[in-house]
BAGU-446186 format. One record per residue (C-alpha): residue number from 1; chain; x, y, z. Coordinates in Angstrom, 3 decimals. Layout:
N
<r k="NUM" c="A" xx="X" yy="Y" zz="Z"/>
...
//
This chain:
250
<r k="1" c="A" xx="12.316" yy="18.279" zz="5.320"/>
<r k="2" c="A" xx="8.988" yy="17.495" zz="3.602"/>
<r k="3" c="A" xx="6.859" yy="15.770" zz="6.470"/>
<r k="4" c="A" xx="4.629" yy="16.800" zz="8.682"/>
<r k="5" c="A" xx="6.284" yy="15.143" zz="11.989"/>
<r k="6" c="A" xx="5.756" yy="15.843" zz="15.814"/>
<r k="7" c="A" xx="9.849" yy="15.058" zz="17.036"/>
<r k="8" c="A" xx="10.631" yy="18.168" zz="18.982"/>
<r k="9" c="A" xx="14.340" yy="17.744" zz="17.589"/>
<r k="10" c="A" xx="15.252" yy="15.687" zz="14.582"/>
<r k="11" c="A" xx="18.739" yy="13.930" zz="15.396"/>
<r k="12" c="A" xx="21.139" yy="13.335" zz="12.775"/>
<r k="13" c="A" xx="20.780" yy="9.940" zz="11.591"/>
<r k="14" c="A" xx="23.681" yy="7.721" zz="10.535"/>
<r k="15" c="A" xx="21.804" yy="5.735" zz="7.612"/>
<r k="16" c="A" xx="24.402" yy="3.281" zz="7.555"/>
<r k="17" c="A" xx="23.413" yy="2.034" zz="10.979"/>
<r k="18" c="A" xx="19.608" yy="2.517" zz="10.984"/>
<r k="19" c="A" xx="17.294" yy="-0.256" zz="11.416"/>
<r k="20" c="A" xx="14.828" yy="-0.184" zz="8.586"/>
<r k="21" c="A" xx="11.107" yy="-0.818" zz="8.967"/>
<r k="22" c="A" xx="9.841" yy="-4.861" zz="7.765"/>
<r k="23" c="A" xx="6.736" yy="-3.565" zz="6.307"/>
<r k="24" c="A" xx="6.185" yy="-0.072" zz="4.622"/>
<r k="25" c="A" xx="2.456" yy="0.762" zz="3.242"/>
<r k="26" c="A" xx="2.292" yy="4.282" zz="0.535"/>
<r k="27" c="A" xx="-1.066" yy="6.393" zz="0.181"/>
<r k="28" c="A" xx="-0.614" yy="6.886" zz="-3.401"/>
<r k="29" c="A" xx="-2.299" yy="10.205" zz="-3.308"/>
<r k="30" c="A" xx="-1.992" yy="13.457" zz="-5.754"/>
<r k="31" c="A" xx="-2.108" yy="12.562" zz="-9.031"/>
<r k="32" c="A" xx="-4.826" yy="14.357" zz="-9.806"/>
<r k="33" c="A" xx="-3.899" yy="17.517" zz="-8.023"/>
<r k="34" c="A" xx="-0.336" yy="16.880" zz="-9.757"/>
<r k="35" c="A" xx="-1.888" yy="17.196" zz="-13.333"/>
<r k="36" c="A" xx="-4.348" yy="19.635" zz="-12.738"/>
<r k="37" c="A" xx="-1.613" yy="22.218" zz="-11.353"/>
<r k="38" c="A" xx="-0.395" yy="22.078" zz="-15.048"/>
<r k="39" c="A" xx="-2.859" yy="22.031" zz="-17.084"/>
<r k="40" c="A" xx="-3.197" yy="19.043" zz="-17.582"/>
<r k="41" c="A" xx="-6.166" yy="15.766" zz="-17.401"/>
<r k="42" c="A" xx="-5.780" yy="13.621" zz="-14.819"/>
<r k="43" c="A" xx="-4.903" yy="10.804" zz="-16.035"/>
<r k="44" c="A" xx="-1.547" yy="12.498" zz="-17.215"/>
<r k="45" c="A" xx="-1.369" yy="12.636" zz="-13.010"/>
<r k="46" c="A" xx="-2.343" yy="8.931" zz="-13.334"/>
<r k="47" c="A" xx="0.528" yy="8.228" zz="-15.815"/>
<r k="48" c="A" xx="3.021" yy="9.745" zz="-13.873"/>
<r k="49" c="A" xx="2.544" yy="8.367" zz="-11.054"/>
<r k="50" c="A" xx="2.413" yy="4.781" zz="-11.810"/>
<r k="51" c="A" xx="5.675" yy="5.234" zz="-13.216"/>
<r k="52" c="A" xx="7.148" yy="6.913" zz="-10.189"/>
<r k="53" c="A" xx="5.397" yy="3.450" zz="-8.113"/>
<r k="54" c="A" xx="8.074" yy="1.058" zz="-10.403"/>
<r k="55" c="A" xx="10.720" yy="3.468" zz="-9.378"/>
<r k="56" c="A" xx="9.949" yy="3.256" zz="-6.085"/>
<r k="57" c="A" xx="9.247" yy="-0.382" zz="-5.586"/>
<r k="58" c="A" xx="12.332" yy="-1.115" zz="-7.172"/>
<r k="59" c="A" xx="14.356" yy="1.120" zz="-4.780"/>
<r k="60" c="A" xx="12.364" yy="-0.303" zz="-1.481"/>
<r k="61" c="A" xx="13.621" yy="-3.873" zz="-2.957"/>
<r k="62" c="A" xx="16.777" yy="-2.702" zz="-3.823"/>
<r k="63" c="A" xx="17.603" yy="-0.996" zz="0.353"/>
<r k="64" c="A" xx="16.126" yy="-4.174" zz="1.778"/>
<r k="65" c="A" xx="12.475" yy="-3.590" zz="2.607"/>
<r k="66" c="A" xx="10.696" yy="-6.881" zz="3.246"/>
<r k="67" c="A" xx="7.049" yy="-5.905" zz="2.784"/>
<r k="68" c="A" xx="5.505" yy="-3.104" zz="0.686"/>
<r k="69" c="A" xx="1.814" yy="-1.980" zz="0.321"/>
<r k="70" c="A" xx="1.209" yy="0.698" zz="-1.431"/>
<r k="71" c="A" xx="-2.681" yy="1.923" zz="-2.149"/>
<r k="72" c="A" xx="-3.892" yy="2.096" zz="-5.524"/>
<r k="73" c="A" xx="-7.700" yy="2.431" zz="-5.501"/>
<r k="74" c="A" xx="-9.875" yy="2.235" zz="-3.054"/>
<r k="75" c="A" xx="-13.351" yy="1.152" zz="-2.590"/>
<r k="76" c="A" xx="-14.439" yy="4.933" zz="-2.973"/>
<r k="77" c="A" xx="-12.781" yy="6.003" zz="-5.890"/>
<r k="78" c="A" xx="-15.651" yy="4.668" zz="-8.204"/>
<r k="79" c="A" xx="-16.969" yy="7.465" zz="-7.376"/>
<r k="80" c="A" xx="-14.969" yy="9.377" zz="-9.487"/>
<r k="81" c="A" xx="-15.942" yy="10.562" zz="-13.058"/>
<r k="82" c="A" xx="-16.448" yy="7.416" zz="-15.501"/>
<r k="83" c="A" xx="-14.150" yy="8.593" zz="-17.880"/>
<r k="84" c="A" xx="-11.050" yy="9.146" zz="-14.791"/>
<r k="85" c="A" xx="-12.604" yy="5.364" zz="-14.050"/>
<r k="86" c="A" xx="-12.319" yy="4.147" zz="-17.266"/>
<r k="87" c="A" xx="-8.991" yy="5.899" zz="-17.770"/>
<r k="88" c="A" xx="-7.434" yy="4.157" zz="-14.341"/>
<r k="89" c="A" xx="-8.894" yy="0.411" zz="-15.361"/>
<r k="90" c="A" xx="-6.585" yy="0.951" zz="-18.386"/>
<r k="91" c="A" xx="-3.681" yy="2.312" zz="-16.471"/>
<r k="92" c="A" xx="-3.798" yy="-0.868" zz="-14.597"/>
<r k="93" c="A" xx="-4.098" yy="-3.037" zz="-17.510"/>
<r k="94" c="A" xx="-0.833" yy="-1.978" zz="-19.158"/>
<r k="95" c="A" xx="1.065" yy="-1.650" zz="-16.236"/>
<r k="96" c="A" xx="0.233" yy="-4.974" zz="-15.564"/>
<r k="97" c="A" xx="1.364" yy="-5.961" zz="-18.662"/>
<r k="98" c="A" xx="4.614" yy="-4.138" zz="-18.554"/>
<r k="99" c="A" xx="4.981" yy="-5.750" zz="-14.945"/>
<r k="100" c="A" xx="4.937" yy="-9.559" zz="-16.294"/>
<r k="101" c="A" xx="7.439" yy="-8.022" zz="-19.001"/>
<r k="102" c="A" xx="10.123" yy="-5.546" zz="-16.853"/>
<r k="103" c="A" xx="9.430" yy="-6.998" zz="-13.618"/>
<r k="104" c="A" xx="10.402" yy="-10.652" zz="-14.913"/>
<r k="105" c="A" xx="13.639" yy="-10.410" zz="-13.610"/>
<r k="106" c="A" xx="13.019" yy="-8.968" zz="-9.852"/>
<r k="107" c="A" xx="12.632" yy="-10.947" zz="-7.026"/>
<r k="108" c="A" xx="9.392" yy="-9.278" zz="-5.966"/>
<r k="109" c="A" xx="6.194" yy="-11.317" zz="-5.166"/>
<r k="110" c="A" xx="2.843" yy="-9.621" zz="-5.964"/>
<r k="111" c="A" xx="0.000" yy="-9.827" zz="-4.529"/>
<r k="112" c="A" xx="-3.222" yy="-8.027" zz="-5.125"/>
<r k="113" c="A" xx="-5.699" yy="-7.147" zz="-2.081"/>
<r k="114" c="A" xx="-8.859" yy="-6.036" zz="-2.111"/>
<r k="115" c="A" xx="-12.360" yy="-7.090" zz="-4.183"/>
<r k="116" c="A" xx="-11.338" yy="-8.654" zz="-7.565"/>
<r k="117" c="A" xx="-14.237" yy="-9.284" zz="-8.461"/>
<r k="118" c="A" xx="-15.148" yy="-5.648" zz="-9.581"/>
<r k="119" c="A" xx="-12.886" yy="-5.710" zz="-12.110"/>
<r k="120" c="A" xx="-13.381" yy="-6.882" zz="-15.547"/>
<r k="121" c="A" xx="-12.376" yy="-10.840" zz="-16.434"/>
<r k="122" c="A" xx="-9.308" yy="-9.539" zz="-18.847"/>
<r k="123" c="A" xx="-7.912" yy="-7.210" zz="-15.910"/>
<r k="124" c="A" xx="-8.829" yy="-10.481" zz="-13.208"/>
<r k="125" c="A" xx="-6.792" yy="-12.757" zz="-15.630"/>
<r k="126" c="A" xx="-4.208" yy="-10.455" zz="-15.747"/>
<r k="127" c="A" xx="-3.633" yy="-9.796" zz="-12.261"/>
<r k="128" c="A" xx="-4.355" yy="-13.696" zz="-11.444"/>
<r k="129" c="A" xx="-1.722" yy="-14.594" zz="-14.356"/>
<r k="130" c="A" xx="0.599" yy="-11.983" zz="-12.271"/>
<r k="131" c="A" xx="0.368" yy="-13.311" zz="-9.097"/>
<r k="132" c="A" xx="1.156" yy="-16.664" zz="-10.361"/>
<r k="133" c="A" xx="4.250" yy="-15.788" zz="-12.131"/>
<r k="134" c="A" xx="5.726" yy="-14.187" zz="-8.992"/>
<r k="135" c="A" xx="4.553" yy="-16.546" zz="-6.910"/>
<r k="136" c="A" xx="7.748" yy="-18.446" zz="-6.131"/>
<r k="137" c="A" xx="10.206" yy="-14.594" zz="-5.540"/>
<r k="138" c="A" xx="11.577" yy="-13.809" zz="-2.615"/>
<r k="139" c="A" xx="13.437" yy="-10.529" zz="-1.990"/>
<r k="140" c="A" xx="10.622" yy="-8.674" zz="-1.107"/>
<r k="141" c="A" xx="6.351" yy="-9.006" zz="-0.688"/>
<r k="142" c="A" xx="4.219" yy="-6.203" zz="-3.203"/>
<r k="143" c="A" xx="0.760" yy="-5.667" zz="-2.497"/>
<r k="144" c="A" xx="-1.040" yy="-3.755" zz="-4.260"/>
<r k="145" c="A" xx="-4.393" yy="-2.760" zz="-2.792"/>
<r k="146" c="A" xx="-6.851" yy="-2.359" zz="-5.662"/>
<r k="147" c="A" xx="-10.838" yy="-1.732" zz="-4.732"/>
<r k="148" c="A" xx="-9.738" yy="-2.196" zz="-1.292"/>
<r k="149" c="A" xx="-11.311" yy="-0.431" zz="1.544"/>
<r k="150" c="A" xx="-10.290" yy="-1.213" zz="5.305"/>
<r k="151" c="A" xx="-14.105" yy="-1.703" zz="6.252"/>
<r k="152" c="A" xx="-14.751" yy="-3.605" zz="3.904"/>
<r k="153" c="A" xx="-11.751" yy="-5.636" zz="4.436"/>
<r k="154" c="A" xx="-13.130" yy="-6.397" zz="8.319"/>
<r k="155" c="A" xx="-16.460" yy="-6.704" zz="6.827"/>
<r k="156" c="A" xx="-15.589" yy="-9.345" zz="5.129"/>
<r k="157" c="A" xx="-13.155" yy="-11.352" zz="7.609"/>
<r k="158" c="A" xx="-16.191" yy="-11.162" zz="9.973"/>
<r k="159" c="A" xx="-18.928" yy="-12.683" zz="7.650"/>
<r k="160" c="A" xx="-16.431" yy="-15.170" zz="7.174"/>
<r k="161" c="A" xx="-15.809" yy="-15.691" zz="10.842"/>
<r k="162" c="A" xx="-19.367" yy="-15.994" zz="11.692"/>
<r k="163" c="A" xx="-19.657" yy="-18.342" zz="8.795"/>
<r k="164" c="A" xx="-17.261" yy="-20.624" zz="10.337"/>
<r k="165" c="A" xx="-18.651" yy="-20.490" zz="13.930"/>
<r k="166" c="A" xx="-22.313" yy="-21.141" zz="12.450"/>
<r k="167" c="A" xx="-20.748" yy="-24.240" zz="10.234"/>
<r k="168" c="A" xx="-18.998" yy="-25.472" zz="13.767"/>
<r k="169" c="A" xx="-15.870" yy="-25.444" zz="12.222"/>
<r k="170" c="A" xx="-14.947" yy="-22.806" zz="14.938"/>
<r k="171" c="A" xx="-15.730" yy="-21.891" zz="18.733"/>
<r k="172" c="A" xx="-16.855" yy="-18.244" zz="19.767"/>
<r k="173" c="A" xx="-14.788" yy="-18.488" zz="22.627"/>
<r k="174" c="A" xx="-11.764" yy="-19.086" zz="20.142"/>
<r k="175" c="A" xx="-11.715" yy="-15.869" zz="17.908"/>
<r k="176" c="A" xx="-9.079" yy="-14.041" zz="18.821"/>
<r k="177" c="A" xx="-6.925" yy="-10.872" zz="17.194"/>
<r k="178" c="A" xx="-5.075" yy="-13.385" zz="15.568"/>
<r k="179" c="A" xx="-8.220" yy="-15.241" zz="14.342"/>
<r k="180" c="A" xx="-9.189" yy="-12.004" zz="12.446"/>
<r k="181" c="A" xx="-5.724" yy="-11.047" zz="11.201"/>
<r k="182" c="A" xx="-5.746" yy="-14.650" zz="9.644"/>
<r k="183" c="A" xx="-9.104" yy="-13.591" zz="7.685"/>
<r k="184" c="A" xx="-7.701" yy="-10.396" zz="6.329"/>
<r k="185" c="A" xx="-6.027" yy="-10.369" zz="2.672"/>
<r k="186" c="A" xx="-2.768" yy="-9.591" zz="4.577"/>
<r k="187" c="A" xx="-3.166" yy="-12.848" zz="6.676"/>
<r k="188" c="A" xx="0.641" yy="-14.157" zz="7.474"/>
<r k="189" c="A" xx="2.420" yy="-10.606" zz="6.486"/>
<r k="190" c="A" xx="3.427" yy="-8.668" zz="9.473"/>
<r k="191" c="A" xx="1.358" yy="-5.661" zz="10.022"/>
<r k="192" c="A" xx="3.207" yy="-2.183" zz="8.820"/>
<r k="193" c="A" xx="5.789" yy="-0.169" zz="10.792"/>
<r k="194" c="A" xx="5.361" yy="2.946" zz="9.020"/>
<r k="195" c="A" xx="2.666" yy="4.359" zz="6.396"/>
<r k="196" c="A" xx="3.721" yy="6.898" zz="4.390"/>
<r k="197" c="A" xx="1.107" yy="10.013" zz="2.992"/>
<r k="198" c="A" xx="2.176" yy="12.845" zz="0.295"/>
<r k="199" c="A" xx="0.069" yy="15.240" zz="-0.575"/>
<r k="200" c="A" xx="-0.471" yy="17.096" zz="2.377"/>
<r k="201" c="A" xx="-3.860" yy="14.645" zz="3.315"/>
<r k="202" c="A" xx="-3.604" yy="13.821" zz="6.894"/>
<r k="203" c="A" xx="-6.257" yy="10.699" zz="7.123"/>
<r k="204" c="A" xx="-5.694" yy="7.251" zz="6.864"/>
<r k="205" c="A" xx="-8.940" yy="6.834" zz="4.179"/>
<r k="206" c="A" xx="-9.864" yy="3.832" zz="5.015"/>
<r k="207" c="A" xx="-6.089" yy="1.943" zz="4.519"/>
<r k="208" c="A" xx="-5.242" yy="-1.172" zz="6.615"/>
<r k="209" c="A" xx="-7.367" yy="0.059" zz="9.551"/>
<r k="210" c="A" xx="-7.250" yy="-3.015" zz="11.378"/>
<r k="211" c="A" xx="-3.030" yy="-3.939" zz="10.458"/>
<r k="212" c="A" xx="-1.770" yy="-0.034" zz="11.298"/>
<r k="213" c="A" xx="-3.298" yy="0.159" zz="15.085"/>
<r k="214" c="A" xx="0.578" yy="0.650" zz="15.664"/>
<r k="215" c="A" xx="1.811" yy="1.763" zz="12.288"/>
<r k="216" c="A" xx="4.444" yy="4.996" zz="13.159"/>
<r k="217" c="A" xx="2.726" yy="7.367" zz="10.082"/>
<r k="218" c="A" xx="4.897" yy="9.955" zz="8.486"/>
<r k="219" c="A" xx="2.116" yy="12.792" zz="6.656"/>
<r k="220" c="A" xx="3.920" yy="14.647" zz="3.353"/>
<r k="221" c="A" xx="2.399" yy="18.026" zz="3.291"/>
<r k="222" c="A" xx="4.212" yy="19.898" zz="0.329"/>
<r k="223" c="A" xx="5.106" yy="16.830" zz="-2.476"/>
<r k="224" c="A" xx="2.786" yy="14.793" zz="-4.399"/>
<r k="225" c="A" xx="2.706" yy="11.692" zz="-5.261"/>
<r k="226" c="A" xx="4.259" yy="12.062" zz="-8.901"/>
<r k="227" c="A" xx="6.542" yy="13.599" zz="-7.495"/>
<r k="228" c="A" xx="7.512" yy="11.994" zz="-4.533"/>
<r k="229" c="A" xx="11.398" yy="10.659" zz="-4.486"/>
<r k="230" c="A" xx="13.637" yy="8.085" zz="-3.640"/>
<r k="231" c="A" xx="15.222" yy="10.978" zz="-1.335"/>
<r k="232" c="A" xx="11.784" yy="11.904" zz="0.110"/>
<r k="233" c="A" xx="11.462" yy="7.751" zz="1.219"/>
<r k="234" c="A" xx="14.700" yy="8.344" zz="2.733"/>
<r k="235" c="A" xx="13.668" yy="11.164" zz="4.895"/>
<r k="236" c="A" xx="10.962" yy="9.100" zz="5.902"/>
<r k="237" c="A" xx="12.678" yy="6.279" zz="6.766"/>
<r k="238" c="A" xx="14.799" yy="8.297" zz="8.707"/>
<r k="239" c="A" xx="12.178" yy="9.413" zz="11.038"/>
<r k="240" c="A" xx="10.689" yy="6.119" zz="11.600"/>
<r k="241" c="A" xx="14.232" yy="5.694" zz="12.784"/>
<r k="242" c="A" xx="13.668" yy="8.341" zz="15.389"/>
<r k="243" c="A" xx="10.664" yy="7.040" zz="16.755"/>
<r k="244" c="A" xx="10.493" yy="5.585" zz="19.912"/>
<r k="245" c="A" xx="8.077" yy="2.491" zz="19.168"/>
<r k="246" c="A" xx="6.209" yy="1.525" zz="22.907"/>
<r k="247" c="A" xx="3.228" yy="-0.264" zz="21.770"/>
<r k="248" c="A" xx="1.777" yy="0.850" zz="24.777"/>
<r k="249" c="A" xx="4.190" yy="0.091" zz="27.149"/>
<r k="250" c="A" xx="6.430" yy="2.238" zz="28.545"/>
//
């Protein structure tokens, strides 16, 4: 077993029988390291990687996962080098383009969260022209989180709160959990039941702060993300299955 996970004794689980979690949400994370520990540039780590994300998109649609988020930059990775930038803006571009091609015939909605507007117009009308296309699919919700940041996502859902209480258009006394949930870009998705991280990383980085107060988390410490399997999902869904989920009760 891969994870890093705190049962004091794994039970044998019948995966036949177990009850599989709505919403699922994947730190892509390794790439880089992935490459570099052969030789390689990073954006071979890049390469590889989004190609393991079809495979395993497909397979989460395929076993009956409802909702999938998987993280795919963040706000802070302009601060890589501008050529690993550059080199990741046209990653996106041409999977996008495959996407609208292989992914014509799946019954997965996409959806893009995060700050668009960084991107350039040709990748905005891209993704735009793929959320439109996949608009009306219904087997199972993709989002995609691209120059996304969890601060930045409450940032924003408060500016526009406090827009709407300063336009009248809402009370003070009305905001609610449930008020800011409805401001975030996952606004009518349930929040996620597990988050999965390769890579051996054990933070969260800044990924759906606000939606995984109760996410069960499942930490990969010796697998990457290029390498991560359809086997190594399984072992993670089978320890979300083991988890006893209180949400604070008892």
């Amino acid at each position: 077993m891969t994870a890093v996970l705190f049962t004091k004794k794994k039970t044998k689980i019948d995966r036949s029988q177990r009850v599989l979690p709505v919403h699922v949400g994947i730190i892509m994370d390794g790439n880089g390291r992935w490459a570099k520990k052969r030789g390689l540039p990073r954006q071979a780590g890049h390469q590889v990687g989004a190609s393991n994300f079809r495979k395993i998109t497909r397979y989460c649609q395929r076993i009956g996962i409802k909702y999938l988020t998987v993280y795919a930059f963040s706000t802070e990775n302009w601060k890589r080098p501008k050529e690993e930038v550059e080199a990741l803006m046209n990653l996106f571009y041409d999977y996008l383009v495959e996407a609208l091609r292989d992914f014509r015939e799946d019954n997965i909605r996409v959806t893009f969260i995060g700050d668009m507007s960084a991107f350039s117009p040709k990748l905005q009308e891209l993704m735009v022209e793929t959320m439109e296309l996949s608009a009306d699919k219904t087997s199972m919700q993709l989002n995609i989180a691209m120059n996304y940041g969890g601060r930045d996502e409450l940032l924003r859902a408060v500016k526009a709160i406090s827009n709407e209480v300063a336009a009248g258009a809402l009370q003070e006394s009305d905001i609610t959990a449930e008020v800011v949930s409805d401001h975030l870009y996952t606004a009518g998705q349930p929040d996620p039941d597990l988050i999965i991280r390769p890579s051996g990383e054990y933070r969260t980085s800044n990924f759906l702060l606000w939606q995984s107060a109760y996410a069960e988390y499942v930490f990969m410490d010796d697998i990457l993300w290029p390498d991560f399997s359809t086997e190594n999902l399984e072992e993670a869904l089978d320890e979300y299955a083991r988890r006893h989920r209180r949400f604070g009760g008892v």
